[in-house]
PDBQT receptor file of N, H, CA, C and O in Angstrom, charges set to zero:
ATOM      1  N   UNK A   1       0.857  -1.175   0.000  1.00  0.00    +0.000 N 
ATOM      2  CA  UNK A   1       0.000   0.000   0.000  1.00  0.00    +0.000 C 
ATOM      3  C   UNK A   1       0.900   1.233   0.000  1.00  0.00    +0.000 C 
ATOM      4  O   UNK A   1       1.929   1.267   0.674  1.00  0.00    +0.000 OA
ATOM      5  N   UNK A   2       0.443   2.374  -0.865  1.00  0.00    +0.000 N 
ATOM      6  H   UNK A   2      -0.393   2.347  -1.413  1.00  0.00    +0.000 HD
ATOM      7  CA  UNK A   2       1.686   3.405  -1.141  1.00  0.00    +0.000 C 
ATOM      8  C   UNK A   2       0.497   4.515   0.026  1.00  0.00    +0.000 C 
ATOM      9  O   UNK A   2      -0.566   4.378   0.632  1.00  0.00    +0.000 OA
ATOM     10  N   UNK A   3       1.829   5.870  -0.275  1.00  0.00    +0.000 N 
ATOM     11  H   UNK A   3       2.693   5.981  -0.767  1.00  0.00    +0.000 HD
ATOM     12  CA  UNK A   3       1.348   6.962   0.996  1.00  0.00    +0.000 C 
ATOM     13  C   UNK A   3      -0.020   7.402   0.941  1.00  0.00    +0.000 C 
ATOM     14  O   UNK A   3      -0.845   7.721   1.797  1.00  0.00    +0.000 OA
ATOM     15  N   UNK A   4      -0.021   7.310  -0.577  1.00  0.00    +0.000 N 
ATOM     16  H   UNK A   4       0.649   7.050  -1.272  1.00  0.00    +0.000 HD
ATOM     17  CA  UNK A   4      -1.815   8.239  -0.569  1.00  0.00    +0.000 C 
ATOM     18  C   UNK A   4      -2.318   6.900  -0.157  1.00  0.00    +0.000 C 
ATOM     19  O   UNK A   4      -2.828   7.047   0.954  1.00  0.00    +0.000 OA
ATOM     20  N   UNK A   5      -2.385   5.972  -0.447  1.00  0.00    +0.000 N 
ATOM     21  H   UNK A   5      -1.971   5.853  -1.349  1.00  0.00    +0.000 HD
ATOM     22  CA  UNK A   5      -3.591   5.088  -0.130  1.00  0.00    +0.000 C 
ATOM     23  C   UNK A   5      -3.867   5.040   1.582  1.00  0.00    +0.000 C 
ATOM     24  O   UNK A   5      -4.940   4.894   2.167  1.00  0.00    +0.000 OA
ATOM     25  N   UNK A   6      -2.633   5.200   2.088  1.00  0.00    +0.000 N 
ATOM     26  H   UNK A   6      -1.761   5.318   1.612  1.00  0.00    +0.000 HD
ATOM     27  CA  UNK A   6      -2.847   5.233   3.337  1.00  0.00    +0.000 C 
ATOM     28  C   UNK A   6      -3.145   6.486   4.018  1.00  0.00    +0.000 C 
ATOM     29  O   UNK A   6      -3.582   6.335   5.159  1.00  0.00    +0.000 OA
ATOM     30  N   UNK A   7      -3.017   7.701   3.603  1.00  0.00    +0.000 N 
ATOM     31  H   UNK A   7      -2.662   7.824   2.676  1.00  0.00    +0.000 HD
ATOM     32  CA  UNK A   7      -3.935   8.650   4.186  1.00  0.00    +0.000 C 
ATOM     33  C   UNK A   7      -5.520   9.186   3.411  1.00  0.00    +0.000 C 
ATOM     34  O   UNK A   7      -6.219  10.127   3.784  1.00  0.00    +0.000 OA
ATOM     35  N   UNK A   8      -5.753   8.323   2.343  1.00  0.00    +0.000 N 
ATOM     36  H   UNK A   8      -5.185   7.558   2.040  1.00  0.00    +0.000 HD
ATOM     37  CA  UNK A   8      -6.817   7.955   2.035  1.00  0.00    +0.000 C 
ATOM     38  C   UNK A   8      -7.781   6.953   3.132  1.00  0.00    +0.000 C 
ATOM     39  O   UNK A   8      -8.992   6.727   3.133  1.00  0.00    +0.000 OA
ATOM     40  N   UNK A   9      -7.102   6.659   3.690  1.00  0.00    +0.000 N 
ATOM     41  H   UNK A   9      -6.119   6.842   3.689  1.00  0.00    +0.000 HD
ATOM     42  CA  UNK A   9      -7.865   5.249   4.642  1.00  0.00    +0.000 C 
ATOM     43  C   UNK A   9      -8.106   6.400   5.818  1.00  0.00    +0.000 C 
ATOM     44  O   UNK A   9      -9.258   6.709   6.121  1.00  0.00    +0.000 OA
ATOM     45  N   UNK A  10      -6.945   7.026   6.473  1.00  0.00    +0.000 N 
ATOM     46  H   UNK A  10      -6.009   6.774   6.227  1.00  0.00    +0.000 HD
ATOM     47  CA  UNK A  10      -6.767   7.957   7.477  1.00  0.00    +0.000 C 
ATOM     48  C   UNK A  10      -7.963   8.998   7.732  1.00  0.00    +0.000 C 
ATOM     49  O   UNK A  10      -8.292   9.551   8.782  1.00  0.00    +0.000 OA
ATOM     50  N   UNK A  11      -8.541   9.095   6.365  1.00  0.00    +0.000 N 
ATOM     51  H   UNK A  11      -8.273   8.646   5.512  1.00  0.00    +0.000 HD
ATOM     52  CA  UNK A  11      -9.421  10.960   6.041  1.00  0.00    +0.000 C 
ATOM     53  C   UNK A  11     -10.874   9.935   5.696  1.00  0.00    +0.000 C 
ATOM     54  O   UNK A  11     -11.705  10.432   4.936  1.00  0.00    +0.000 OA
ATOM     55  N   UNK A  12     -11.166   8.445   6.296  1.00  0.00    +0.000 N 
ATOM     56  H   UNK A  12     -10.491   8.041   6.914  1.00  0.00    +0.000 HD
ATOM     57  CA  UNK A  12     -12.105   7.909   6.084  1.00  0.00    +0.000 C 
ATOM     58  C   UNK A  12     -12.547   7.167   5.206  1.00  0.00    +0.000 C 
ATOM     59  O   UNK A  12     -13.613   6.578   5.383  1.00  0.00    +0.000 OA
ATOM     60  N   UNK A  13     -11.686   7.005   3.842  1.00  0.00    +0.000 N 
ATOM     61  H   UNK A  13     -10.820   7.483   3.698  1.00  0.00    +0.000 HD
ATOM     62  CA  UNK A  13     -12.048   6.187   3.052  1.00  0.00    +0.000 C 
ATOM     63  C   UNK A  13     -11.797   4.612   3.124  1.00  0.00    +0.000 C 
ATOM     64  O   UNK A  13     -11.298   4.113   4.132  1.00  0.00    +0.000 OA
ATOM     65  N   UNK A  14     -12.113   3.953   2.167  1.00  0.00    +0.000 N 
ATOM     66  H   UNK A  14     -12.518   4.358   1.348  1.00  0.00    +0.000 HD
ATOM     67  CA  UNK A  14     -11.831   2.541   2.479  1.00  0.00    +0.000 C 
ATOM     68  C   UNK A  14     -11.330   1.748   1.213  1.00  0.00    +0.000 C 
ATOM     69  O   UNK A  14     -12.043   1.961   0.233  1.00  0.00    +0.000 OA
ATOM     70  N   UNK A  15     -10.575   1.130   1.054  1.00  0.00    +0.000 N 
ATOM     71  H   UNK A  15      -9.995   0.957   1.851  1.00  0.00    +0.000 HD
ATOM     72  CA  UNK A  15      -9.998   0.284  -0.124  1.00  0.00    +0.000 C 
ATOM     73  C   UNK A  15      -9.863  -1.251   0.158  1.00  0.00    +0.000 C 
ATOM     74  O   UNK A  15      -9.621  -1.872   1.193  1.00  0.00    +0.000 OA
ATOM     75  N   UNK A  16     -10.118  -1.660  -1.188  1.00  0.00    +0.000 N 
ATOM     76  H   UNK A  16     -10.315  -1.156  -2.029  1.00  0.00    +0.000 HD
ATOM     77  CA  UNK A  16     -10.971  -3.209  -1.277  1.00  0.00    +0.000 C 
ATOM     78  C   UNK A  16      -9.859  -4.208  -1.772  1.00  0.00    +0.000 C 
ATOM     79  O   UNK A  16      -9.888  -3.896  -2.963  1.00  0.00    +0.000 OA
ATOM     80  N   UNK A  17      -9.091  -4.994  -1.706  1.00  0.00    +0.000 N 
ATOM     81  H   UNK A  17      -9.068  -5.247  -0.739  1.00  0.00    +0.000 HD
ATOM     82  CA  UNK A  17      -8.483  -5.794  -3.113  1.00  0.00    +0.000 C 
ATOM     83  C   UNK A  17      -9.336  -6.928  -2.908  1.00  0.00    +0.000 C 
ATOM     84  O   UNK A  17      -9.666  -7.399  -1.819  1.00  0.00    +0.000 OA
ATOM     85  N   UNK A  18      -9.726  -7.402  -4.271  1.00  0.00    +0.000 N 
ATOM     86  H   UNK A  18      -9.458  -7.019  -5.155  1.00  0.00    +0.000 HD
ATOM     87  CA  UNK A  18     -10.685  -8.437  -3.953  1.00  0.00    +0.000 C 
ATOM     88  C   UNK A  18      -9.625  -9.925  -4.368  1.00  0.00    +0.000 C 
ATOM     89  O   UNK A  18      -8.420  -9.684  -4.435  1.00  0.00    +0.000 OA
ATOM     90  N   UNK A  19     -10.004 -11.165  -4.591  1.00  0.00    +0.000 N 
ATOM     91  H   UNK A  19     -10.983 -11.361  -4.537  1.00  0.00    +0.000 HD
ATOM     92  CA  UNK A  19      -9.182 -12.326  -4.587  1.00  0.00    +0.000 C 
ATOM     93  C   UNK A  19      -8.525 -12.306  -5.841  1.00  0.00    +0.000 C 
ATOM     94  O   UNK A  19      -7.349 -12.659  -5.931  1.00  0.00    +0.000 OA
ATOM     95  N   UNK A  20      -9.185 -11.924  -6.820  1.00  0.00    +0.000 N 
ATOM     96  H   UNK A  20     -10.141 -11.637  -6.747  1.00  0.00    +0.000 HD
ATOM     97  CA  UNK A  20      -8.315 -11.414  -8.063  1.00  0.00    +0.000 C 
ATOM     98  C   UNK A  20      -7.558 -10.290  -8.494  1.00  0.00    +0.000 C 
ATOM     99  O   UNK A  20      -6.954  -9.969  -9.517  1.00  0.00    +0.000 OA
ATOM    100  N   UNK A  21      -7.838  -9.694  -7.139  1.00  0.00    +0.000 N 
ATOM    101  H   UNK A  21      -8.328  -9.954  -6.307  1.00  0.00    +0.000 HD
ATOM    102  CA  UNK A  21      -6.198  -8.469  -7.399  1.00  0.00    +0.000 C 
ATOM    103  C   UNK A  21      -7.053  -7.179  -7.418  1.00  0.00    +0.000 C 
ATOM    104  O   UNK A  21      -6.414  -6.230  -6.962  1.00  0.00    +0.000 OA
ATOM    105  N   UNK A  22      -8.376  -6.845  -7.831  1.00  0.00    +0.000 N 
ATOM    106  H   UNK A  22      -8.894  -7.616  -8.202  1.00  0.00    +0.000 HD
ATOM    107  CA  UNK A  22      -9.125  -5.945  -8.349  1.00  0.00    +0.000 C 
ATOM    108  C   UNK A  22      -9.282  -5.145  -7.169  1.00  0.00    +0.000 C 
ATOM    109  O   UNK A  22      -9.695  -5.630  -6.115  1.00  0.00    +0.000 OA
ATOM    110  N   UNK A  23      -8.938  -3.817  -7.317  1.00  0.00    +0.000 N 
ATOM    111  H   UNK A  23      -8.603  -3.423  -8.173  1.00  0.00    +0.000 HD
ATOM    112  CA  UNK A  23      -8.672  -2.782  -6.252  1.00  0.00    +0.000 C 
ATOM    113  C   UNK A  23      -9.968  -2.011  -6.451  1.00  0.00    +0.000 C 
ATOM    114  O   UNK A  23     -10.466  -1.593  -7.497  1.00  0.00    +0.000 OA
ATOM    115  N   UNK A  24     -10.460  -1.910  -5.002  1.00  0.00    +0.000 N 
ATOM    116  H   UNK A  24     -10.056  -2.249  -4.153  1.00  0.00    +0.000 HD
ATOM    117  CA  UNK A  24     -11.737  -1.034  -5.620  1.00  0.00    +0.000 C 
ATOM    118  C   UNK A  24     -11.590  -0.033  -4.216  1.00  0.00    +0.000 C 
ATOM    119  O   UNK A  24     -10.852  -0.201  -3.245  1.00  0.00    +0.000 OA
ATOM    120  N   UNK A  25     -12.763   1.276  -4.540  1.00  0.00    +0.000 N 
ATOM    121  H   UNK A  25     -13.362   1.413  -5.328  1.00  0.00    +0.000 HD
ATOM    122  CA  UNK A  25     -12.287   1.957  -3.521  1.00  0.00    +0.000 C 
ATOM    123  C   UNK A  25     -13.407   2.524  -3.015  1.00  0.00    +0.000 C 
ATOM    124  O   UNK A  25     -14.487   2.567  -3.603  1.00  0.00    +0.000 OA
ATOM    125  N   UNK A  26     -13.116   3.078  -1.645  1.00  0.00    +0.000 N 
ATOM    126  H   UNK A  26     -12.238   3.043  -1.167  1.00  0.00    +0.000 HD
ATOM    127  CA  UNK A  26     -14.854   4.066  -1.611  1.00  0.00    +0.000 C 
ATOM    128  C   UNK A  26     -14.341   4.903  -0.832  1.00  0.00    +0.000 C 
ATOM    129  O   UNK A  26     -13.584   4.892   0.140  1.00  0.00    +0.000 OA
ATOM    130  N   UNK A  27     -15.032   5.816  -1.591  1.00  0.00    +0.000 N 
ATOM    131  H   UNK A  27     -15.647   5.825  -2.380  1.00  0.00    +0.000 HD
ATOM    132  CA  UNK A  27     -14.706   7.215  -0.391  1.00  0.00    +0.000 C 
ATOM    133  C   UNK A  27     -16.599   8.418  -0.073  1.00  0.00    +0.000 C 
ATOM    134  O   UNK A  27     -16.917   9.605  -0.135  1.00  0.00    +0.000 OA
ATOM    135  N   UNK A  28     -17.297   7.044   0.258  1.00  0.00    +0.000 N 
ATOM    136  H   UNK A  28     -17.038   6.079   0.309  1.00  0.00    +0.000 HD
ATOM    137  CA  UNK A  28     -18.500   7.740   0.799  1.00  0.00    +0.000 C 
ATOM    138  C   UNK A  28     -18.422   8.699   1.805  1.00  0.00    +0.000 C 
ATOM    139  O   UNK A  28     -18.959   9.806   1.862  1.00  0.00    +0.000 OA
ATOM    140  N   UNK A  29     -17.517   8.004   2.770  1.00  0.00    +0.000 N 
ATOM    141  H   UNK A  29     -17.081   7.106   2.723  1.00  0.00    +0.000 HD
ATOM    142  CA  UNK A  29     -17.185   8.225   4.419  1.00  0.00    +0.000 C 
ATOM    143  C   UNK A  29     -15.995   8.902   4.144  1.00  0.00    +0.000 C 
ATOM    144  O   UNK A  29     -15.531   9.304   5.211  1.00  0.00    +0.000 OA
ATOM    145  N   UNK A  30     -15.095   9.295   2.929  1.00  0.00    +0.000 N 
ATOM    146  H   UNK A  30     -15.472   8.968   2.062  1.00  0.00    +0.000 HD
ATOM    147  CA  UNK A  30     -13.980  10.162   2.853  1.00  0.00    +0.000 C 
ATOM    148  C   UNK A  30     -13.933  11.369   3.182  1.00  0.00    +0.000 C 
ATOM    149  O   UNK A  30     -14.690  11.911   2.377  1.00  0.00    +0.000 OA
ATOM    150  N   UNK A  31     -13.433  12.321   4.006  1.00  0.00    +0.000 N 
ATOM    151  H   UNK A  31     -12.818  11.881   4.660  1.00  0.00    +0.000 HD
ATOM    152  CA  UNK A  31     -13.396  14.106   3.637  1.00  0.00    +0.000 C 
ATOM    153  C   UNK A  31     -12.691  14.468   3.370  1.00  0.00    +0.000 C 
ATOM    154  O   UNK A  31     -11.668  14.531   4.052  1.00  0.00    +0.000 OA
ATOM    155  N   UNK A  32     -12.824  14.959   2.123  1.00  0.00    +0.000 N 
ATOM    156  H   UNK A  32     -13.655  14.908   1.569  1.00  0.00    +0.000 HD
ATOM    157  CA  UNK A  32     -11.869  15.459   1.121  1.00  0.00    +0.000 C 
ATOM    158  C   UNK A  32     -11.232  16.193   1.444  1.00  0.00    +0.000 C 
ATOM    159  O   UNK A  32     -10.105  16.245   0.950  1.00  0.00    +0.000 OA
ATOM    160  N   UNK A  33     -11.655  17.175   2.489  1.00  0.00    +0.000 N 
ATOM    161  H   UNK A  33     -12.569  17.133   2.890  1.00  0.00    +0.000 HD
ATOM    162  CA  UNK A  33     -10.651  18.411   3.528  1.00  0.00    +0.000 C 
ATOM    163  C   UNK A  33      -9.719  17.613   4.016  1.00  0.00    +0.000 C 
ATOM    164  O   UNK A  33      -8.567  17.529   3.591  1.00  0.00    +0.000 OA
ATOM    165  N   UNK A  34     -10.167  17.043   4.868  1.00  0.00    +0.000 N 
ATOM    166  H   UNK A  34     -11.103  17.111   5.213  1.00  0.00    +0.000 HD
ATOM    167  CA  UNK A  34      -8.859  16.127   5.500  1.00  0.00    +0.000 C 
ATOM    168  C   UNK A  34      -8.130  15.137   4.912  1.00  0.00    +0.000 C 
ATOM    169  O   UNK A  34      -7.169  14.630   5.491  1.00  0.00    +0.000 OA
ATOM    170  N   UNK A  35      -8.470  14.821   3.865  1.00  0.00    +0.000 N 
ATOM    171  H   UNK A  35      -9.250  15.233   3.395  1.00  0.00    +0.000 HD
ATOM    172  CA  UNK A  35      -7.499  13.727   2.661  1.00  0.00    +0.000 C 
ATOM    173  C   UNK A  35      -6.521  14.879   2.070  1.00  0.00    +0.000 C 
ATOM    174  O   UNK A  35      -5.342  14.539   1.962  1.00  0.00    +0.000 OA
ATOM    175  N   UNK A  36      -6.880  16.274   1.653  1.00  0.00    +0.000 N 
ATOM    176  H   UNK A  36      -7.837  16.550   1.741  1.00  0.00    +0.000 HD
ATOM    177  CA  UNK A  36      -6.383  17.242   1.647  1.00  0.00    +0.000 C 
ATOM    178  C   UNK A  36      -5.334  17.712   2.095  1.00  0.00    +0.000 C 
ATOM    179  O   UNK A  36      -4.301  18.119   1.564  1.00  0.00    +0.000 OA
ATOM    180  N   UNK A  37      -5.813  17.591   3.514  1.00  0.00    +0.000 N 
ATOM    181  H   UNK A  37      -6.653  17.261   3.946  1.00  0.00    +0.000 HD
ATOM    182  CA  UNK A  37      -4.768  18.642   4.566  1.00  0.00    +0.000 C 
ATOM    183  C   UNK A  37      -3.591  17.458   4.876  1.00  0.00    +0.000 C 
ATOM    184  O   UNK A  37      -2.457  17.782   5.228  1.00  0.00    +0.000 OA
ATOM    185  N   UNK A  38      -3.905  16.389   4.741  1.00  0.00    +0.000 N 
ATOM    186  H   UNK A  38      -4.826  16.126   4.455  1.00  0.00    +0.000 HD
ATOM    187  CA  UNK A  38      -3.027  15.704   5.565  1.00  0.00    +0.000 C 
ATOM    188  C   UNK A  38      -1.770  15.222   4.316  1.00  0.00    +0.000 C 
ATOM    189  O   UNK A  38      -0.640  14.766   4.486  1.00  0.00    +0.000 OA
ATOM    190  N   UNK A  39      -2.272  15.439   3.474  1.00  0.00    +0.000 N 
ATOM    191  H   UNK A  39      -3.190  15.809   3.336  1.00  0.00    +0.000 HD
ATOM    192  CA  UNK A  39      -0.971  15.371   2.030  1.00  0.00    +0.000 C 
ATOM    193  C   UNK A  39      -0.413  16.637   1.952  1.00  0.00    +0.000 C 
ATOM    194  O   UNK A  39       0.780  16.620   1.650  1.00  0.00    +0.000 OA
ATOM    195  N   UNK A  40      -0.963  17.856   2.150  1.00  0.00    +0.000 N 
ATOM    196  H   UNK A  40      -1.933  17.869   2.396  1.00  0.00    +0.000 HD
ATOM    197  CA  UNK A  40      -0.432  19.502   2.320  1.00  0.00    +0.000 C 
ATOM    198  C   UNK A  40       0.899  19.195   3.521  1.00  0.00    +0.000 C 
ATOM    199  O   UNK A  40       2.106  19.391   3.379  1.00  0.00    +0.000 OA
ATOM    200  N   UNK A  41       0.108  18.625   4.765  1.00  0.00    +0.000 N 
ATOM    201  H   UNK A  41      -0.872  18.467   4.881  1.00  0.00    +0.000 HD
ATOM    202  CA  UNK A  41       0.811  18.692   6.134  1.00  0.00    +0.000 C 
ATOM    203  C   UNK A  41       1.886  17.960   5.657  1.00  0.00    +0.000 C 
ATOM    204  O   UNK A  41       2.939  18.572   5.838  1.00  0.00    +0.000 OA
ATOM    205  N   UNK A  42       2.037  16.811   5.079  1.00  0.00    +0.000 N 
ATOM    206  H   UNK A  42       1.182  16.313   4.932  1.00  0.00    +0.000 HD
ATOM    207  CA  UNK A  42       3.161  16.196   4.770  1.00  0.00    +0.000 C 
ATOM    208  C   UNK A  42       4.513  16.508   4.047  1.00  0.00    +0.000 C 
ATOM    209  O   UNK A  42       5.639  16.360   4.523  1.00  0.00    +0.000 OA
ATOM    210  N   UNK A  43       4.071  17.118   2.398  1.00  0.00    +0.000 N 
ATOM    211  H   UNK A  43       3.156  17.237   2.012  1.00  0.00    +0.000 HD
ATOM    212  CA  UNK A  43       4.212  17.520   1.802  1.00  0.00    +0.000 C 
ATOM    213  C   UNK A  43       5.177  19.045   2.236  1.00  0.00    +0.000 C 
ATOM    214  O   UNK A  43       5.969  19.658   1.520  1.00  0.00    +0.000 OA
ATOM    215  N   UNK A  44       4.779  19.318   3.572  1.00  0.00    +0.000 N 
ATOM    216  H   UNK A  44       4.136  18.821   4.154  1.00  0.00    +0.000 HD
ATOM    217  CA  UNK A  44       5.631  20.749   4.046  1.00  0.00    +0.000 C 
ATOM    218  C   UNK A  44       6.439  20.043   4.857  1.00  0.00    +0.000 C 
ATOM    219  O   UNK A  44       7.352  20.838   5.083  1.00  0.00    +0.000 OA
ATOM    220  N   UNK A  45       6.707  18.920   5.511  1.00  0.00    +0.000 N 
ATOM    221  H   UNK A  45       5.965  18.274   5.328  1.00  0.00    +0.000 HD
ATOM    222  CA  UNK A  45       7.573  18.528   6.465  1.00  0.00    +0.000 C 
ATOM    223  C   UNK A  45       8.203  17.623   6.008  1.00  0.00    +0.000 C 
ATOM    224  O   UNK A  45       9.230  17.376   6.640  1.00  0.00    +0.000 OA
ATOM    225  N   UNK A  46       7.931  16.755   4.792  1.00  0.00    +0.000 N 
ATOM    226  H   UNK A  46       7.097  16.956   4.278  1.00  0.00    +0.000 HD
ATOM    227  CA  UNK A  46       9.255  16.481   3.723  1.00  0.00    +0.000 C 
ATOM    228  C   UNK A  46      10.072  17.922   3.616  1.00  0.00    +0.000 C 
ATOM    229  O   UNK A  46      11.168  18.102   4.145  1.00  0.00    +0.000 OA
ATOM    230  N   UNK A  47       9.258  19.053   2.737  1.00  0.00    +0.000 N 
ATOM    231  H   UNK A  47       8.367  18.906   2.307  1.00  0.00    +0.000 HD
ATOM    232  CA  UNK A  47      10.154  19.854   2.460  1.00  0.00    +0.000 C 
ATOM    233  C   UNK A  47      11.010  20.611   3.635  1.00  0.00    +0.000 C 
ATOM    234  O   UNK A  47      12.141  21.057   3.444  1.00  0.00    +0.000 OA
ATOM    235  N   UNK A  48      10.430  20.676   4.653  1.00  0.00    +0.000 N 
ATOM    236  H   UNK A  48       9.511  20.314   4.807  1.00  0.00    +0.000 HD
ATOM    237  CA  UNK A  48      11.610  20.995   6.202  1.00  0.00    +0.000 C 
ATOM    238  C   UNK A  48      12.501  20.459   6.213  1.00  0.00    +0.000 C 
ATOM    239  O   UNK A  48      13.517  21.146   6.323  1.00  0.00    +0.000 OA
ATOM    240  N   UNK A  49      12.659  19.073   6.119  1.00  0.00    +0.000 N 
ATOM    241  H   UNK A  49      11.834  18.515   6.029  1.00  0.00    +0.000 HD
ATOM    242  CA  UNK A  49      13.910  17.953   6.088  1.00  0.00    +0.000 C 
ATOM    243  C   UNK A  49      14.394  17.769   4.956  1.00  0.00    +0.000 C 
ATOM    244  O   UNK A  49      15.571  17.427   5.075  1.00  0.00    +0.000 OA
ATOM    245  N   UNK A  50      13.937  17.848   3.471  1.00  0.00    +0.000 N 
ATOM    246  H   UNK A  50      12.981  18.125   3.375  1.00  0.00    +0.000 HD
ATOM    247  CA  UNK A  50      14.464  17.103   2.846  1.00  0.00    +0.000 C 
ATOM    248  C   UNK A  50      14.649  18.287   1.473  1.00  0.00    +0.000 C 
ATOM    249  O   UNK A  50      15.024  17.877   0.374  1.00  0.00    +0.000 OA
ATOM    250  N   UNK A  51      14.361  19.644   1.694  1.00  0.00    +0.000 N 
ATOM    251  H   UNK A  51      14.056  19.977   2.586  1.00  0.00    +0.000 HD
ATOM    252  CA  UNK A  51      14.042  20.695   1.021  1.00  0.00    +0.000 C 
ATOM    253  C   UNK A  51      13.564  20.445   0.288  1.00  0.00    +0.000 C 
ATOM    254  O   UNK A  51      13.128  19.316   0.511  1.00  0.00    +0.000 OA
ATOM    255  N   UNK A  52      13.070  21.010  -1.283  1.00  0.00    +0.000 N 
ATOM    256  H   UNK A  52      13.424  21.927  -1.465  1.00  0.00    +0.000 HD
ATOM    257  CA  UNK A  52      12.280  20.990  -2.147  1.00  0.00    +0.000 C 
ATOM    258  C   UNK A  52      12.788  19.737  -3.138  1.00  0.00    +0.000 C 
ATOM    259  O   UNK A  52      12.916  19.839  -4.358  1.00  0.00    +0.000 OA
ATOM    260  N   UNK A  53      13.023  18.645  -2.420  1.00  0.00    +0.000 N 
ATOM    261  H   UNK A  53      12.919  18.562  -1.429  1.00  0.00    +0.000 HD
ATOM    262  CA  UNK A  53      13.869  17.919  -4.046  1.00  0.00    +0.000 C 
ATOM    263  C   UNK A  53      11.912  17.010  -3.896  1.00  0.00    +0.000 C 
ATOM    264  O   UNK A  53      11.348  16.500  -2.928  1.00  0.00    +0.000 OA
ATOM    265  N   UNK A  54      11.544  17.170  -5.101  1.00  0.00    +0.000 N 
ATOM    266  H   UNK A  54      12.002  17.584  -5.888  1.00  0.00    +0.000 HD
ATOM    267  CA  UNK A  54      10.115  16.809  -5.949  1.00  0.00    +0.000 C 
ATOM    268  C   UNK A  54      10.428  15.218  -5.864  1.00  0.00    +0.000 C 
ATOM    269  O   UNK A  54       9.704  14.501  -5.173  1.00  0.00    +0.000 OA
ATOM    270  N   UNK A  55      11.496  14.703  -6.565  1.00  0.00    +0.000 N 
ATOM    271  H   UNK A  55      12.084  15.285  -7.127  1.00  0.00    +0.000 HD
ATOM    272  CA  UNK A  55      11.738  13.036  -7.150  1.00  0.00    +0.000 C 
ATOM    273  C   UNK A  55      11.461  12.426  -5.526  1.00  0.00    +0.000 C 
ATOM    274  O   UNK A  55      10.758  11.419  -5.451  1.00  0.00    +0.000 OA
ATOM    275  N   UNK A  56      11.993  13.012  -4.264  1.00  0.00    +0.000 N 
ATOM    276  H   UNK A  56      12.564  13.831  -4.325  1.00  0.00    +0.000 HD
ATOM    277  CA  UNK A  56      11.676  12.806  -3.350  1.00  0.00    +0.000 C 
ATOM    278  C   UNK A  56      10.167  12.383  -2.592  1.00  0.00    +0.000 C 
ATOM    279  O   UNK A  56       9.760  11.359  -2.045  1.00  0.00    +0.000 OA
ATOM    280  N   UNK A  57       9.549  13.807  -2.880  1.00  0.00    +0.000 N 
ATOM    281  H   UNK A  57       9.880  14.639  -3.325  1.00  0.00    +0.000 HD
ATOM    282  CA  UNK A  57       8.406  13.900  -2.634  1.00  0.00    +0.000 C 
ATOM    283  C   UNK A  57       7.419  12.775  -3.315  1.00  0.00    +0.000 C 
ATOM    284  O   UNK A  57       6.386  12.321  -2.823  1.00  0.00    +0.000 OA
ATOM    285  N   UNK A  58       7.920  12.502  -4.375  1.00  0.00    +0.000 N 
ATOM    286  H   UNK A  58       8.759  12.871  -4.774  1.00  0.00    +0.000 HD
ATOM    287  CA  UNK A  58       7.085  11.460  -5.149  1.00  0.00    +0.000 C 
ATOM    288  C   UNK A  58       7.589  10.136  -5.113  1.00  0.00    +0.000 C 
ATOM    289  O   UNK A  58       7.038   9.370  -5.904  1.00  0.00    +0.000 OA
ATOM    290  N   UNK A  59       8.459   9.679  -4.432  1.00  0.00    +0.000 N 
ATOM    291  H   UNK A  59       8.907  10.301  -3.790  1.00  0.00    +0.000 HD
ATOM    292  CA  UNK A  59       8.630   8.466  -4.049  1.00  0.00    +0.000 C 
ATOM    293  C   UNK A  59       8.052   8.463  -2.796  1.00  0.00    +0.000 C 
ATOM    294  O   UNK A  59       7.402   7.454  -2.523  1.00  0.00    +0.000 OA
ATOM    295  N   UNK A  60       8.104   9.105  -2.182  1.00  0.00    +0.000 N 
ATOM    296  H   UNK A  60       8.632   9.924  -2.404  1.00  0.00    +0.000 HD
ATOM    297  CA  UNK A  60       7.548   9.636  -0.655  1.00  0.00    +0.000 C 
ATOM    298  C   UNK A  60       6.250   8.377  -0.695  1.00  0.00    +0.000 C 
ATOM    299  O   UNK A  60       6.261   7.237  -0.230  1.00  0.00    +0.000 OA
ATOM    300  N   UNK A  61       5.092   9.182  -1.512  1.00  0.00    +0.000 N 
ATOM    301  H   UNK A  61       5.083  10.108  -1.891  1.00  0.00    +0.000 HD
ATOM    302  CA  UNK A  61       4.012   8.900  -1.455  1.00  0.00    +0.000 C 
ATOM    303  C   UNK A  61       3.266   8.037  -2.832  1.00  0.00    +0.000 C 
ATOM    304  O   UNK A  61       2.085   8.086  -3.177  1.00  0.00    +0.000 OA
ATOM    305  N   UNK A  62       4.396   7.257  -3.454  1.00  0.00    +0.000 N 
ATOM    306  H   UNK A  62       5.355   7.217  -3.173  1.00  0.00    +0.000 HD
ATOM    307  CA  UNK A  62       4.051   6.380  -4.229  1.00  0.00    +0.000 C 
ATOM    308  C   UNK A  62       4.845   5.413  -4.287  1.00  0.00    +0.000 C 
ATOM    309  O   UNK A  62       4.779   4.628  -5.233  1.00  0.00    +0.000 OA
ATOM    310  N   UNK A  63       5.529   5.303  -3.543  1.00  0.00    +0.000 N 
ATOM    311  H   UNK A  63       5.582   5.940  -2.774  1.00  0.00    +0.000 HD
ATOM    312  CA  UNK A  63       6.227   3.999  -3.102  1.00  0.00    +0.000 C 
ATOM    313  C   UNK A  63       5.665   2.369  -2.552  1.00  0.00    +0.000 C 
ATOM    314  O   UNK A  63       5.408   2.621  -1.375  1.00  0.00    +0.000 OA
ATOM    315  N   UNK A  64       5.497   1.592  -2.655  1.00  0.00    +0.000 N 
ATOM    316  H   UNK A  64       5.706   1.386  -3.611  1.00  0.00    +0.000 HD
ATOM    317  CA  UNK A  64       4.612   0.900  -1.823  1.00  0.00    +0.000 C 
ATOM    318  C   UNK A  64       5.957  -0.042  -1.657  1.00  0.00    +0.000 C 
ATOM    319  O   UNK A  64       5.929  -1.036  -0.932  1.00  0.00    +0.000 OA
TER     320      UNK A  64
């Protein structure tokens, strides 16, 4: 599971893999504010530590 998926779960949503691999997702119960804020919040405290390097930031949160 990579970073967004897991603060996707965090801000209420829910993700499925079913027995054949098939990823499904729901974000009834998601808030988009807080799926929001909490990739913003991150996203500034990589860049505190790790300054602006981007290739960073995007392994960050697509890594699994």
């Amino acid at each position: 599971m990579n970073r967004i998926d897991e603060l996707f779960i965090k801000s209420g949503g829910y993700i499925e893999i079913d027995k054949d691999g098939n990823r499904w997702t729901y974000s009834q119960e998601c808030d988009p504010d807080t799926f929001a804020e909490l990739i913003i919040r991150e996203c500034i405290d990589i860049s505190h530590t790790n300054g602006d390097n981007l290739d960073y930031i995007e392994k960050h949160f697509w890594s699994e």
